[in-house]
NUKERO-196341 format. One record per residue (C-alpha): x, y, z; residue in three letters. Coordinates in steps of 0.5 Angstrom, whole numbers, plus 500, padded with zeros to 3 digits. Example, Ala and Ser with C-alpha at 12.3 -4.5 7.8 and 13.67 -1.06 7.14 Angstrom:
BEGIN
525491516ALA 527498514SER 
//
This chain:
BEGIN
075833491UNK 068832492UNK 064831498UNK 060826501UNK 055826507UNK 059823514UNK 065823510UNK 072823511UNK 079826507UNK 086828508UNK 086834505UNK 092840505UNK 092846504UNK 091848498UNK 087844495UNK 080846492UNK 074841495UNK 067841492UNK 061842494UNK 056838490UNK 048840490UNK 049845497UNK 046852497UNK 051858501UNK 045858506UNK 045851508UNK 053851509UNK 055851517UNK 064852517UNK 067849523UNK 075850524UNK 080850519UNK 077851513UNK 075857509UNK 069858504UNK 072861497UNK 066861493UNK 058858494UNK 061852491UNK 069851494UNK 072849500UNK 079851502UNK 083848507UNK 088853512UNK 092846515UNK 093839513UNK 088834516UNK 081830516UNK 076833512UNK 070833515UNK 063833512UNK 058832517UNK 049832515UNK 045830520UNK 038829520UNK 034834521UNK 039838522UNK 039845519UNK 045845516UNK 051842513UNK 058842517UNK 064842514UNK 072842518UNK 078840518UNK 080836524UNK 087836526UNK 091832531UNK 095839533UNK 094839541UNK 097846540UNK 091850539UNK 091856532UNK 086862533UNK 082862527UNK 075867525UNK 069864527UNK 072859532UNK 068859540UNK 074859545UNK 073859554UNK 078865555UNK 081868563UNK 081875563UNK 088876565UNK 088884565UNK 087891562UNK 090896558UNK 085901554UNK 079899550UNK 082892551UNK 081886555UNK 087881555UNK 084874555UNK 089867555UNK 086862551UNK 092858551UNK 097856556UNK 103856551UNK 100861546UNK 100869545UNK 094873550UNK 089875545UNK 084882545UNK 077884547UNK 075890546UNK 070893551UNK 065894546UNK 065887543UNK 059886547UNK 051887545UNK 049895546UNK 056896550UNK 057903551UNK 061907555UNK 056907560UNK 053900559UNK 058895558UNK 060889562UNK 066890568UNK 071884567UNK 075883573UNK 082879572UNK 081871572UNK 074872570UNK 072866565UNK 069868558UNK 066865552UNK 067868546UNK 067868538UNK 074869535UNK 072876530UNK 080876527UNK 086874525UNK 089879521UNK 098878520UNK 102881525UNK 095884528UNK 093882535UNK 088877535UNK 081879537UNK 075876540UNK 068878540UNK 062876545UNK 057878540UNK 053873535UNK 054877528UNK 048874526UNK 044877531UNK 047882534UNK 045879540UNK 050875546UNK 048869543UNK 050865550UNK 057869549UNK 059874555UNK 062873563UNK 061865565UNK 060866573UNK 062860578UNK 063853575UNK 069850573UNK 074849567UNK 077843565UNK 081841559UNK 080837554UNK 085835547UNK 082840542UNK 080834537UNK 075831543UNK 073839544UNK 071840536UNK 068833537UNK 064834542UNK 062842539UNK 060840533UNK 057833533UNK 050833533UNK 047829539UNK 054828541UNK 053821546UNK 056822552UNK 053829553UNK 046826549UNK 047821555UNK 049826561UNK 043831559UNK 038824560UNK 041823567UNK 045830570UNK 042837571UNK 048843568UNK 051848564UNK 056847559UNK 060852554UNK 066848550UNK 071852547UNK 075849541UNK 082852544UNK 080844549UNK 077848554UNK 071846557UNK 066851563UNK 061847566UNK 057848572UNK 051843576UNK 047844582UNK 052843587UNK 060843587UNK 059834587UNK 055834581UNK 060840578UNK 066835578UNK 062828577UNK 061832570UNK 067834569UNK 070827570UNK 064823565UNK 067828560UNK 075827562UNK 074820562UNK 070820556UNK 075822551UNK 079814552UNK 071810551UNK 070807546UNK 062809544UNK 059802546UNK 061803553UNK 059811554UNK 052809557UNK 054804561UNK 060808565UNK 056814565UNK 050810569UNK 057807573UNK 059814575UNK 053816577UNK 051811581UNK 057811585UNK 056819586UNK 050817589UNK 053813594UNK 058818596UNK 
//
């Protein structure tokens, strides 16, 4: 198979799919698919292959999307996590309510030392990169950018609220350049927003009324077609205005 810009295939795993005139460096892999050589793609489960080149974009993004709702860890994904307790070097952190708690290690943070590392507490929200997946090994996750070394906006996320969303609408709005509800929100609405590709979503505004006028836009938009998202958007702001 051979790709093709903005395009979409149902591929399975197993199949080999070819990338045509794409430097190594200028390849972005979002979930569900792994890179085999400089040239090859492979997917972990069946799905629409996407391959997404935007202008002015710095890279190519390729994934498989799935319409599973039940979220599968895999290297490189960014999830919201709640802490859920402690044992050790370890963090145990839920990112699914029907799934297995995955590992944080203590000192998966930037310049974490005994002395100098952040002190989680029960409940408390993180984002984090998923750092692996081995077979009959706990999961583990990572709040380091491993292209920097730095947080890269990793770490605690303090006050806000967190939602869910389906995993197919988190990916989309993760990964798709100038995504139009959240292009539309950024033009009228002042918040923070971490979207995790588990269908979690972190979001905070200025207030606690604008935090949840936010999380309705997003919540609604999952069911509006692309043509109606300016127009409802203006709607609900308008009557948030009113309240």
């Amino acid at each position: 198979m051979t790709t093709t810009d903005n395009s979409l295939n149902l591929v399975i795993p197993g199949d080999s799919i070819s990338l045509e005139n794409n430097d190594i460096s200028n390849i972005a892999l979002g979930p569900n698919v792994t890179l085999e050589n400089d040239s090859t793609l492979q997917p972990t489960t069946a799905g629409l292959f996407v391959s997404s080149s935007t202008k002015g974009a710095s890279k190519n993004l390729y994934y498989v999307d799935t319409a599973s709702g039940r979220y599968v860890p895999q290297v490189g994904d960014l999830v919201v996590g709640t802490i859920i307790g402690q044992f050790g070097e370890y963090y145990r952190v839920s990112i699914n309510e029907f799934s297995k708690e995955v590992l944080l290690n203590i000192f998966a943070f930037p310049n974490a030392s005994k002395k100098n590392r952040p002190r989680l507490q029960v409940r408390e929200l993180i984002y984090a990169r998923v750092s692996s997946t081995e077979k009959s090994v706990d999961v583990e996750l990572s709040c380091v950018d491993p292209t920097t070394g730095k947080d890269g906006g990793f770490g605690a996320l303090s006050g806000g609220y967190t939602f869910n969303v389906s995993c197919a609408y988190a990916r989309f709005l993760l990964f798709t350049p100038n995504a139009p509800v959240l292009k539309k929100m950024v033009e009228k609405l002042q918040f923070e927003i971490a979207i995790g590709v588990n269908g979690k979503v972190w979001i905070k505004s200025d207030s606690s009324k604008a935090t949840m006028l936010c999380v309705y836009i997003i919540s609604e938009s999952q069911n509006w077609k692309q043509s109606e998202i300016s127009e409802n958007v203006d709607k609900l702001i308008k009557k948030f205005k009113s309240l």
